[in-house]
C-alpha positions in Angstrom: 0.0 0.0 0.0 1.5 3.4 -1.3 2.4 6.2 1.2 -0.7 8.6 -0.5 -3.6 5.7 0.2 -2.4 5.0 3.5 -2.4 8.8 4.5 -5.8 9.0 2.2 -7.5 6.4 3.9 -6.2 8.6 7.3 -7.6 11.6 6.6 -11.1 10.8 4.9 -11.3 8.8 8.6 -10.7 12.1 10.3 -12.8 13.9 8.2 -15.8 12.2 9.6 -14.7 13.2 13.0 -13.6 16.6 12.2 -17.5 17.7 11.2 -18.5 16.9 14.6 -15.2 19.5 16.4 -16.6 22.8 18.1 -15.2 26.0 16.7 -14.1 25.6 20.3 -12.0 22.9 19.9 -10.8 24.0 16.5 -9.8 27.6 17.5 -7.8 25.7 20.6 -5.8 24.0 18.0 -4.9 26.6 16.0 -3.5 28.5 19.3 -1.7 25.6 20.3 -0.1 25.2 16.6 1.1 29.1 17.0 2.7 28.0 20.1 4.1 25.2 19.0 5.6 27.2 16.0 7.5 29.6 18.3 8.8 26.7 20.7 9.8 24.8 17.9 11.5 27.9 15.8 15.7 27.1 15.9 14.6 23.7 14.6 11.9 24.7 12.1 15.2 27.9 10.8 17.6 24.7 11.0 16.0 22.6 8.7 15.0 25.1 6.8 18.8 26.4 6.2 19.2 22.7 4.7 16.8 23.5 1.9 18.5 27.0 1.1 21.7 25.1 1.1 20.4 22.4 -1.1 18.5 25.2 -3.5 22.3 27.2 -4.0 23.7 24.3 -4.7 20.8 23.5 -7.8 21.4 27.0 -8.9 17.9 28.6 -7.6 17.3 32.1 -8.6 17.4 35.0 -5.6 13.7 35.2 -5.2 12.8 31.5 -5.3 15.1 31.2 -2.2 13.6 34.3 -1.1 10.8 32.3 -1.1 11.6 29.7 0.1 13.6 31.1 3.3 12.6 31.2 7.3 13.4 33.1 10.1 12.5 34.0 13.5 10.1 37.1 12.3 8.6 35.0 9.6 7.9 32.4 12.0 6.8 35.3 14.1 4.6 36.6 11.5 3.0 33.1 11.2 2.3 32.7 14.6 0.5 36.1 15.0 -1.8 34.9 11.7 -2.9 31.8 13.5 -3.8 34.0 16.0 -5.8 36.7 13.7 -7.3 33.3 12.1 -9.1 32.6 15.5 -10.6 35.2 15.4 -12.4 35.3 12.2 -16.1 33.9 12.2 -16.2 30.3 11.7 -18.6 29.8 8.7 -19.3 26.1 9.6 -23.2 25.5 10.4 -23.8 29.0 8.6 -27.7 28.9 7.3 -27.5 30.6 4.1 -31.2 30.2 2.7 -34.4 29.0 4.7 -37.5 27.6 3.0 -40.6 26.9 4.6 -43.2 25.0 2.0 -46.9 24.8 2.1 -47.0 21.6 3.8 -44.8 22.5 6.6 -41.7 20.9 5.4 -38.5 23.1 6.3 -35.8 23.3 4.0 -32.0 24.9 6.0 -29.2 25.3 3.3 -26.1 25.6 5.6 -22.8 25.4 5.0 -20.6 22.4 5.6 -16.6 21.8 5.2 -15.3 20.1 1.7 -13.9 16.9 3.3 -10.8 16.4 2.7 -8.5 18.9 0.5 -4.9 17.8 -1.9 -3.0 20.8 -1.6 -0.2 21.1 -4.1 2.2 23.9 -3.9 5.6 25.3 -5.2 8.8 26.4 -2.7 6.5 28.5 0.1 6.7 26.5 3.3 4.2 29.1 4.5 1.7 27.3 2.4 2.1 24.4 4.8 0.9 25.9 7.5 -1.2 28.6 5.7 -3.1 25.7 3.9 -3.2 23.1 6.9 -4.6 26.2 9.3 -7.4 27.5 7.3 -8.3 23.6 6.7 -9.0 23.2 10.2 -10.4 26.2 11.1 -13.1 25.2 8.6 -13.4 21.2 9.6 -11.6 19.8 6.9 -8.4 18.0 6.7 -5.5 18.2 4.0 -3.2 16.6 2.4 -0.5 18.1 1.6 2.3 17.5 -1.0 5.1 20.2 -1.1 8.1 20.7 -3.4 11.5 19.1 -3.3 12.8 22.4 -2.7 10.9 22.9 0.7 11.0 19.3 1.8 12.8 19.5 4.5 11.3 22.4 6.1 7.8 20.9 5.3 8.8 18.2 7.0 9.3 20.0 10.4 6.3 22.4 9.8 4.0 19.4 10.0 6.1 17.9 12.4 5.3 21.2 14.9 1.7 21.0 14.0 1.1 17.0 14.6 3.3 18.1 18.5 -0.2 21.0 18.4 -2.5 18.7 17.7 -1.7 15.7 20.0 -2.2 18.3 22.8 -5.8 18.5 21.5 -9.1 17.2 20.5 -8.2 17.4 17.0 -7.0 14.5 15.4 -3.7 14.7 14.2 -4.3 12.8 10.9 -6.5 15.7 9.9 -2.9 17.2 8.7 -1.0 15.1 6.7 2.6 15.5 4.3 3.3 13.2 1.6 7.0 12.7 2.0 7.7 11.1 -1.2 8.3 14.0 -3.8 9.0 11.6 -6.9 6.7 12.6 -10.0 4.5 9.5 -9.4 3.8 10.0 -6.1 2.3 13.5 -7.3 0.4 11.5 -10.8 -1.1 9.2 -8.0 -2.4 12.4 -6.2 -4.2 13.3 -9.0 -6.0 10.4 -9.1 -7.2 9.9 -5.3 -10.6 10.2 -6.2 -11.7 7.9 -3.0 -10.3 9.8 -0.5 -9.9 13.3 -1.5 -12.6 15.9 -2.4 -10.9 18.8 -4.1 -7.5 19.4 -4.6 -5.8 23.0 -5.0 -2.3 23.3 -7.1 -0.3 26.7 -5.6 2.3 27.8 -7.8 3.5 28.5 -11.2 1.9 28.5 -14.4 3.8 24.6 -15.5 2.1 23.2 -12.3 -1.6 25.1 -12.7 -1.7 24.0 -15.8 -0.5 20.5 -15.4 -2.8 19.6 -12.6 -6.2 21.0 -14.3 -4.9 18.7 -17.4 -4.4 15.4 -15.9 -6.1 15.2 -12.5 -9.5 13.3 -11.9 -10.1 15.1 -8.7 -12.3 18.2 -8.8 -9.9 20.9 -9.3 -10.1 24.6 -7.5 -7.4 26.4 -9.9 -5.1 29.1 -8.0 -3.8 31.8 -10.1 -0.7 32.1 -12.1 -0.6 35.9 -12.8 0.4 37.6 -15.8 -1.1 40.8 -14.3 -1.2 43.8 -16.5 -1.3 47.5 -15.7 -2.4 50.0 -18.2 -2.1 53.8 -18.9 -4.7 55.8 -20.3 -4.5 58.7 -21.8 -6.0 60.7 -19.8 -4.2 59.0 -16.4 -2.4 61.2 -14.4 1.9 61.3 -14.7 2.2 61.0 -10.5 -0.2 58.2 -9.9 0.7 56.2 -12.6 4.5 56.2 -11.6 3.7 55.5 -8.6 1.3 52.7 -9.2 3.5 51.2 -11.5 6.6 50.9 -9.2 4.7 49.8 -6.7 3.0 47.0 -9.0 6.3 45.7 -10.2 9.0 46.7 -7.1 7.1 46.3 -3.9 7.4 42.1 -4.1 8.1 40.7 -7.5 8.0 37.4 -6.4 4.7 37.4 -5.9 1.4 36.9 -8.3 -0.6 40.0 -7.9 2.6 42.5 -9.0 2.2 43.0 -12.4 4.5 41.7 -15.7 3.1 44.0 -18.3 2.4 47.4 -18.5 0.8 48.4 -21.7 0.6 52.5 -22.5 -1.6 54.6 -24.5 0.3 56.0 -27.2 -0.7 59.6 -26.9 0.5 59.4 -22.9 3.9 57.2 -23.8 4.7 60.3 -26.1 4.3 62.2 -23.5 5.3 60.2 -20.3 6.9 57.5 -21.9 10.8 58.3 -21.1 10.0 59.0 -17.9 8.2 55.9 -16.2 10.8 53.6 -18.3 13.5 55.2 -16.7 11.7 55.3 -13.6 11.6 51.7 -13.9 15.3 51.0 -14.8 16.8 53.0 -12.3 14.3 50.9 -9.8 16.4 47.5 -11.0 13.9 46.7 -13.6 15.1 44.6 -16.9 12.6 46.0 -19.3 11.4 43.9 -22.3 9.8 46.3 -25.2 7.9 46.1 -28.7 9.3 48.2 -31.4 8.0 51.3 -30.5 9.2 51.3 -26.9 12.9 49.8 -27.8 13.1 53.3 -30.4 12.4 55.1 -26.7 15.4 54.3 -24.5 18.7 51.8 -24.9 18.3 49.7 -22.0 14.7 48.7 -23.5 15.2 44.7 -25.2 13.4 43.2 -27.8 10.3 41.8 -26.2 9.5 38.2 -28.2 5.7 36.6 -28.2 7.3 34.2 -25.1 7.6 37.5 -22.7 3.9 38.5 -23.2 2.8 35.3 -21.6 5.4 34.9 -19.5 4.9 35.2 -15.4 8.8 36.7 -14.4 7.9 36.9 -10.6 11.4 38.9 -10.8 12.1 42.2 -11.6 11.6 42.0 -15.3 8.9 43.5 -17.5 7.2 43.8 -20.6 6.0 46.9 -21.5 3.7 47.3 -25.2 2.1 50.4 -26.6 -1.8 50.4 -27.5 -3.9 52.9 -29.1 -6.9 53.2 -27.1 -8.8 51.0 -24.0 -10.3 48.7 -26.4 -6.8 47.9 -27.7 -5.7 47.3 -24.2 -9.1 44.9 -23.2 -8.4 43.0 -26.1 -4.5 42.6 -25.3 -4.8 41.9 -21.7 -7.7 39.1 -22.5 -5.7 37.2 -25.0 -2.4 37.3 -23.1 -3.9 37.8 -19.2 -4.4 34.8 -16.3 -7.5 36.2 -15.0 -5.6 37.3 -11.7 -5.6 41.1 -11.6 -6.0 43.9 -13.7 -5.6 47.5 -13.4 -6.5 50.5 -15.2 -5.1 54.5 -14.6 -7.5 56.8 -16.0 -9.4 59.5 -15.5 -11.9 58.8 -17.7 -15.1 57.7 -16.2 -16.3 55.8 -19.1 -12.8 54.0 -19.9 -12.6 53.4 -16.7 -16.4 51.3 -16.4 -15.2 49.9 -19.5 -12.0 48.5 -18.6 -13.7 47.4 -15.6 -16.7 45.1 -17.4 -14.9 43.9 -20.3 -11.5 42.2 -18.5 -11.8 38.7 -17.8 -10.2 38.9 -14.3 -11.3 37.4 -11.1 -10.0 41.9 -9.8 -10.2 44.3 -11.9 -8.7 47.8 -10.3 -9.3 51.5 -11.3 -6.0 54.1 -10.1 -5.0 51.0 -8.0 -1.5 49.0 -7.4 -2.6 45.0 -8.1 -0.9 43.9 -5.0 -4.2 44.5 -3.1 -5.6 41.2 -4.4 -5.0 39.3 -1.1 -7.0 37.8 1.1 -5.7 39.7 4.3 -6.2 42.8 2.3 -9.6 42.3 1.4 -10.1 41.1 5.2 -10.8 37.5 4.4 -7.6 36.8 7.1 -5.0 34.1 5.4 -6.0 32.8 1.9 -5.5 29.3 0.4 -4.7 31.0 -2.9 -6.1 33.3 -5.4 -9.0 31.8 -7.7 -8.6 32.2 -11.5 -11.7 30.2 -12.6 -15.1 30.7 -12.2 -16.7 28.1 -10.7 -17.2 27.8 -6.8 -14.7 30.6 -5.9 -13.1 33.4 -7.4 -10.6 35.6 -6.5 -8.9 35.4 -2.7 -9.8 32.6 -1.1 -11.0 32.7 2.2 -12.9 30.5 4.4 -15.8 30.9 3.3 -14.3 29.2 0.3 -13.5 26.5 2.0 -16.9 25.2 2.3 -19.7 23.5 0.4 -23.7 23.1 1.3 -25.9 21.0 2.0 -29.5 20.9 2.8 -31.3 19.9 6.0 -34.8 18.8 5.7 -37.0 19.1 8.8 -40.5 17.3 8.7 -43.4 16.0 10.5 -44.2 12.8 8.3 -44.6 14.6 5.3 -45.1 12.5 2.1 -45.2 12.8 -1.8 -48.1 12.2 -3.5 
C-alpha cells in the first residue's frame, strides 16, 4: 500500500470526525499550533537552512530562495496569523437560505466543510501551515504535498503542527505530508478520487496548468498571474509612476505584482521616457515592442514568449496600445484572469476596462498587490482563484466550504 492511500485512507477517517469538532476545539488547536511554532522555531530555521543550502547548490534564482527562506520574524509573523485566524467567524453550520413550504416541510441550506482537501504547492513552506490552518479552522483535513525544494522544512512544519495537535481534540491525521516528492507519487495524487474531495495546485503557471490537465479530482485552480497595468491617456503622470513601481518593485515574487504594463500612445509620447527610466533606475530589466525599444537603450526586444510569461522577478514587458479597447483585447488574450488595473481619468474607460476584462480583480488608479486575502479582510488565503466556478478571487474560508441541505419534517409525504 502506497504512502498517498495510507495517508488517504487517514484523513477521509478524520474527516468524519472533524465535522462533529466545536469551533471551540478548533480555535484551541490553532493556538496551540502558534505555540508550538515559536517553541519549535531554531529547529523549524535549522531545517530550513538545509533547503537554502540544497536550493544554492541547484542554482535557484534569488527570489525562489527568497521564497523559500525562514526566520525567527517569519515564523513570528506566522504565529501572530494563526492567531488573527481565531478570530475570524467560523462559517461552519452558517444557514445561508431557509425555506418553509406549504405543507410544513423546512428546508435549511447551511454550510458544511469540503472533506478532505490535496493541496499542491511550489517552494513556500508558508503554504504548509497557511493551507493546513485555514483547513482546520473550517473542519476539513489536508493533504498536503510540497516541493523538493521545501522538503525539509515541510517536514518539520508538519512535524510542529502534529506536536499541536496531539495536545488537542483534534485528530492529528486531519494534517498530513506526503513525504515522497518523486513525480509518481504526485500523478497518484491526481487520481485519489476515494479519499480526497478537491484538490488546490499553488504555484507557477507549468504546475496550474498541469494539474487541471491530468487530475481526476475536482480541481479549485489558483492563479498564475500575468497581471497587467495599463495607462490611459487621460491618467495622471504622479499616480501612474507610482502605481507602476509599486506594482512591479514592492514584491516581485509574488502573483498579484504586475508583468506587463501596456501605454496609450498619446500618454507614452508624453510620459513614456520617464516611467521607463523610472523603472530602470528601480532595477527593472525592461522587455519592449518596437515602438518602446526606439524610446530608450536599456529597453530589449520583447519576443511573443515574454507576453505570456509570469517573471515573478524584476523583469517587465511593456507594449504600446492605441486606445482601451486595444488594451481589453491585449490583456484578455495574453492575461491569467488574476488582476487587472486601469489608470485613468476617464469615467467611461474606466467602467469599461472594468466590465470587459476577464479577471477574477479588476482595479481603477489602484496598485494590483491588493488582491489578497488579508487585504480584502478575508484573514489568510488558500490561494487566489482564476476560474469561475465555486470561488473566485482570494480565497478565504468561506471558500472552504460547500452546502448541503437539512430537511425538517413532521411525516410529510409525496403524493
Amino acid at each position: 500500500m502506497s504512502e498517498l492511500t495510507i495517508k488517504g485512507k487517514a484523513a477521509k477517517a478524520a474527516s468524519f470526525e472533524m465535522v462533529s469538532k466545536t469551533t471551540s476545539e478548533k480555535n484551541e488547536a490553532l493556538l496551540k499550533i502558534a505555540e508550538q511554532l515559536i517553541i519549535d522555531q531554531e529547529q523549524l530555521i535549522a531545517e530550513n537552512k538545509k533547503d537554502l543550502q540544497k536550493g544554492e547548490e541547484a542554482g535557484l534564482p534569488a527570489s525562489t530562495l527568497d521564497r523559500i527562506m525562514l526566520n525567527e520574524k517569519r515564523i513570528h509573523d506566522m504565529a501572530d496569523a494563526l492567531r488573527l485566524l481565531v478570530d475570524l467567524k467560523d462559517p461552519i453550520g452558517e444557514t445561508l437560505e431557509t425555506i418553509t413550504k406549504d405543507n410544513g416541510l423546512v428546508i435549511e441550506k447551511k454550510r458544511v466543510p469540503l472533506g478532505v482537501i490535496g493541496m499542491i504547492y511550489e517552494a513556500r513552506p508558508n503554504v504548509t501551515i497557511d493551507a493546513a490552518t485555514l483547513s482546520l479552522k473550517t473542519g476539513n483535513c489536508v493533504i498536503l504535498k510540497g516541493s523538493t525544494s521545501a522538503k525539509y522544512s515541510n517536514e518539520a512544519l508538519v512535524a510542529s503542527i502534529h506536536r499541536a495537535l496531539e495536545q488537542t481534540t483534534i485528530p492529528k491525521e486531519a494534517v498530513q505530508l506526503i513525504e515522497d516528492t518523486s513525480r509518481e507519487a504526485t500523478k497518484e495524487l491526481f487520481r485519489l478520487n476515494d479519499y480526497l474531495d478537491v484538490l488546490i495546485p499553488r504555484g507557477g503557471k507549468n504546475l496550474i496548468d498541469t494539474v487541471v490537465r491530468e487530475s481526476t479530482v475536482p480541481v479549485l485552480e489558483t492563479g498564475a498571474g500575468n497581471c497587467h497595468l495599463y495607462i490611459d491617456k487621460t491618467a495622471e503622470l504622479e499616480m501612474a509612476l507610482k502605481v507602476a513601481l509599486n506594482a512591479k518593485t514592492q514584491r516581485p515574487s509574488v502573483c498579484n505584482a504586475i508583468e506587463t504594463l501596456l501605454l496609450q500612445k498619446d500618454w507614452f509620447d508624453k510620459h513614456g521616457k520617464m516611467i521607463l527610466s523610472s523603472l530602470h533606475d528601480a532595477g527593472v530589466e525592461i522587455y519592449g515592442d518596437s515602438y518602446v525599444n526606439e524610446a530608450a537603450s536599456f529597453v530589449l526586444e520583447a519576443t511573443e514568449e515574454d507576453w505570456h510569461t509570469e517573471y515573478v522577478d524584476l523583469k517587465i514587458t511593456v507594449g504600446v496600445v492605441n486606445d482601451v479597447k486595444e488594451a481589453i483585447s491585449h490583456i484578455n488574450k495574453y492575461g491569467t484572469k488574476h488582476s487587472e488595473s486601469i489608470i485613468t481619468e476617464s469615467k467611461e474607460n474606466a467602467e469599461l476596462f472594468l466590465q470587459l476584462v476577464d479577471a477574477a480583480a479588476v482595479y481603477h488608479n489602484a496598485s494590483t498587490r491588493f488582491t489578497d486575502g488579508f487585504e480584502f479582510g478575508y484573514g489568510a488565503e488558500i490561494g487566489i482563484s482564476t476560474q469561475k466556478l465555486h470561488a473566485r478571487g482570494p480565497m478565504g474560508l468561506q471558500a472552504m466550504t460547500s452546502s448541503k441541505y437539512f430537511i425538517y419534517g413532521t411525516g410529510q409525504t409525496r403524493g
